[in-house]
C-alpha positions in Angstrom: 3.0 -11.5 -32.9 4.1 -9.6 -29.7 2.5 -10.6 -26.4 1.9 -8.4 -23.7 3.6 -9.3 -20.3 0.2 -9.1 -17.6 1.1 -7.6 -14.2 -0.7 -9.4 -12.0 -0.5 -8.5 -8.1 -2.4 -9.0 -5.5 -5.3 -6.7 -3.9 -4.2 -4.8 -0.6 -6.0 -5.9 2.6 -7.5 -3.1 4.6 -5.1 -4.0 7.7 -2.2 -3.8 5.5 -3.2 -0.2 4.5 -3.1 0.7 8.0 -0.2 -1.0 9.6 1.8 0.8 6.6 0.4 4.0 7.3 0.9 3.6 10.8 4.7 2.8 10.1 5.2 5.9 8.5 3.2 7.9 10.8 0.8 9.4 8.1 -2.5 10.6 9.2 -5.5 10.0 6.2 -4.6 12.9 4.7 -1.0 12.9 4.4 -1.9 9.4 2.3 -4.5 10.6 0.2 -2.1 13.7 -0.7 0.8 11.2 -1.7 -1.7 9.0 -3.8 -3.3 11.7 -5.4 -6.3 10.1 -3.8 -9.2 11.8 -1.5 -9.3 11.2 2.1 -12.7 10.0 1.9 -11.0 7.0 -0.4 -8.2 6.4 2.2 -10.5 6.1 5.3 -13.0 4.1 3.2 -10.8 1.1 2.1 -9.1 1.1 5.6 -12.5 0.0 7.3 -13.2 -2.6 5.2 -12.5 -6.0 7.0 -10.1 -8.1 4.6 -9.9 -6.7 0.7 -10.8 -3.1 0.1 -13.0 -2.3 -2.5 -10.4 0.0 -4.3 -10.5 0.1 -8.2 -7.4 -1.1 -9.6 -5.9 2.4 -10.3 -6.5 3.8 -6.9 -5.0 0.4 -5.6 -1.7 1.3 -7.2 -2.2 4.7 -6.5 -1.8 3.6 -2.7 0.5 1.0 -2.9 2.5 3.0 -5.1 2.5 6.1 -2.4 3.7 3.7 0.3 6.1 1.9 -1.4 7.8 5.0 -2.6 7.8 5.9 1.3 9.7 3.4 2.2 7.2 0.0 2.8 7.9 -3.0 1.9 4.5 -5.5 1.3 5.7 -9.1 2.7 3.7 -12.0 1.1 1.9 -14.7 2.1 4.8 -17.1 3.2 3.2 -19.1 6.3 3.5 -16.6 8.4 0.9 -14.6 7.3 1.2 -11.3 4.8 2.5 -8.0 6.1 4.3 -4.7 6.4 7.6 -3.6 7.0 9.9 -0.8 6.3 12.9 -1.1 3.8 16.1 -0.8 5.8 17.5 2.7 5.3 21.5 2.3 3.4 24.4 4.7 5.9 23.9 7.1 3.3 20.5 8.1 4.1 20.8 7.5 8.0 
């Protein structure tokens, strides 16, 4: 019997949404284009206060836009969980 490997990852926060789409200068839009998400989503989970109420899917969908952007999600290490952009190699500088 095979069993199936479970991705489990944690929920974004509303304020991490932001601060990530603030690092890459996006506006609403430019996010819900790269998610394949409406705007109306985008704006929506950034006001919550803490987790969003996102589905799963559109979760991904957003951490997936901003990852592929160039964000980096730091955990929960005592310092409390954030944002930051991956460091760019000489080759793309």
């Amino acid at each position: 019997m095979k069993l199936k490997k479970l991705m489990v990852f944690e929920m974004l926060a509303a304020a991490r949404i932001r601060a990530a789409r603030a690092l890459l200068r996006w506006t609403a839009q430019d996010h819900a284009d790269k998610s394949s998400l409406g705007v109306t989503t985008i704006r929506r989970a950034e006001l919550a206060e803490g987790p969003t109420s996102l589905t799963t899917s559109n979760d991904l969908a957003v951490r997936r836009a901003l990852e592929a952007a160039g964000v980096e999600f730091i955990d929960e290490n005592g310092g409390g969980a954030g944002v930051r952009l991956r460091k760019r190699s000489a080759a793309q500088k």
